[in-house]
C-alpha positions as CSV (number, residue, x, y, z in Angstrom):
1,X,127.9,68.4,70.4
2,X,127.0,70.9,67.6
3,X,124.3,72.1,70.0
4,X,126.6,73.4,72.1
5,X,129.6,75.1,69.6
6,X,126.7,77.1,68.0
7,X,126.6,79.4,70.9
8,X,130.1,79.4,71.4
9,X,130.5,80.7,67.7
10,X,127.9,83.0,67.9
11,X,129.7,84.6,70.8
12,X,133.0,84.8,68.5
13,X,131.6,85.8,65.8
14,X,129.4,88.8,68.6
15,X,133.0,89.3,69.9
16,X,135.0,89.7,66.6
17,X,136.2,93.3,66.2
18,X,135.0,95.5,63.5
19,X,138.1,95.6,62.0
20,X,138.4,91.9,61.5
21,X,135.5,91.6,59.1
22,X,136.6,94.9,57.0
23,X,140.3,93.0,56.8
24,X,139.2,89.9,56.3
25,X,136.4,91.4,52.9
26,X,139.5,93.4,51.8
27,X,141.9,90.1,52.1
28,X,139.0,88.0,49.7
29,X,138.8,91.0,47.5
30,X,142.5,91.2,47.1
31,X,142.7,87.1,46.6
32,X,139.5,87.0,44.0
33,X,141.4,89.8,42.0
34,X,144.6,88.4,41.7
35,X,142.5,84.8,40.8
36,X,141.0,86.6,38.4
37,X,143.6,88.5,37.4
38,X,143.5,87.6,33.5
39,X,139.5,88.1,33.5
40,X,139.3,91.1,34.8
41,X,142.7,92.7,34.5
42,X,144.1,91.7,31.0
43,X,145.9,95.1,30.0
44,X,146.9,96.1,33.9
45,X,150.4,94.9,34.5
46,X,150.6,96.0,37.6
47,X,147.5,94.9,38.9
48,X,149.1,91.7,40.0
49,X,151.5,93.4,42.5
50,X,148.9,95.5,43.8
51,X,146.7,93.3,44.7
52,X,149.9,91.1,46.3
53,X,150.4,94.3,48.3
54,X,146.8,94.8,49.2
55,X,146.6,90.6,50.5
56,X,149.9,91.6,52.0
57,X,148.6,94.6,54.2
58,X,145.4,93.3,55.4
59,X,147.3,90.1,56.5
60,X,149.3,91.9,58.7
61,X,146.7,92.7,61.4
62,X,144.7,89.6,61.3
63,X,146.9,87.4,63.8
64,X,146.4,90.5,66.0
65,X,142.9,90.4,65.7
66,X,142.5,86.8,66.3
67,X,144.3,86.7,69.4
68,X,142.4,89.7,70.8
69,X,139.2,88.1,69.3
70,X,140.6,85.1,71.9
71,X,141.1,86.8,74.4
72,X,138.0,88.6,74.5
73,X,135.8,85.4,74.0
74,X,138.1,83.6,77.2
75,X,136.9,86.6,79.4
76,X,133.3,85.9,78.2
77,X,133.0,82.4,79.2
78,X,132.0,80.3,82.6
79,X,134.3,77.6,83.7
80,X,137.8,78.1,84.9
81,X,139.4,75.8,82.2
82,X,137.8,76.8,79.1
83,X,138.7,80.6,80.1
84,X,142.2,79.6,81.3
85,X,142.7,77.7,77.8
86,X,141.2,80.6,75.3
87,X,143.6,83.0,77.4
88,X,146.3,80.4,76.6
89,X,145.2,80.5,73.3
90,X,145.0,84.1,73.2
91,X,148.7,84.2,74.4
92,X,150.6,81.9,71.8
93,X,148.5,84.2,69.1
94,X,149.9,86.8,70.2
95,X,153.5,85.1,70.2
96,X,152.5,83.9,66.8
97,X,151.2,87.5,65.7
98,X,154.5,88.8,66.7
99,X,156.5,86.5,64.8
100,X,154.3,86.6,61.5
101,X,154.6,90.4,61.7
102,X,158.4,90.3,61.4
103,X,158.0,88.2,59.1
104,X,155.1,89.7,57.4
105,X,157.5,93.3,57.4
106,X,160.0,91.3,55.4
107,X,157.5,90.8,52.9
108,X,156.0,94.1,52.9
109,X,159.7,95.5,52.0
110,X,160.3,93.3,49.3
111,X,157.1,93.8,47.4
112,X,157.4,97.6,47.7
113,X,161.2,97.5,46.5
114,X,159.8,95.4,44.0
115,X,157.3,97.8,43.1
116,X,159.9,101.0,42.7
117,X,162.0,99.1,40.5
């Protein structure tokens, strides 16, 4: 079994846009900064809400780039179901990348209102 999901990761991982990997490194920068926060930002205040904001906009695009990451590796492989069920998948991440956006927009407004005040 693990024999054969190492090629099939490989070809994800092949398959990933670029900008996945630079959103996903700023995402763990932004999280190990605000776990850090007292460490490494004892006299910065506002550290903490930048580093929210900063999680907050590289989230955005990453159910985006999953579901194109999906849909890319569905084109890529042999047999009718497995395509036919990573386009599925590829569809209800898009549905789901939708919804999280709104969602995510929400957030993005309240964070920056909360930084002007």
């Amino acid at each position: 079994m693990p024999t054969k999901l190492l090629p099939l990761a490989r070809l994800a991982v092949r398959l990933a846009p670029r900008g996945l990997w630079l959103l996903l490194a700023g995402a763990l920068l932004a999280a190990l900064n605000l776990g850090f926060r007292r460490e490494i930002w004892p006299n910065t205040p506002a550290a903490q809400s930048f580093f929210e904001l900063l999680l907050l906009l590289c989230g955005l695009p990453l159910p985006w780039l999953l579901a194109r990451t999906a849909q890319l590796l569905g084109r890529q492989l042999r047999g009718w179901f497995w395509r036919l069920l990573w386009q599925l998948a590829a569809a209800g991440g898009y549905v789901g990348a939708f919804f999280s956006s709104v969602a995510g927009l929400f957030g993005l407004a309240y964070l920056l209102l909360r930084l002007v005040r």
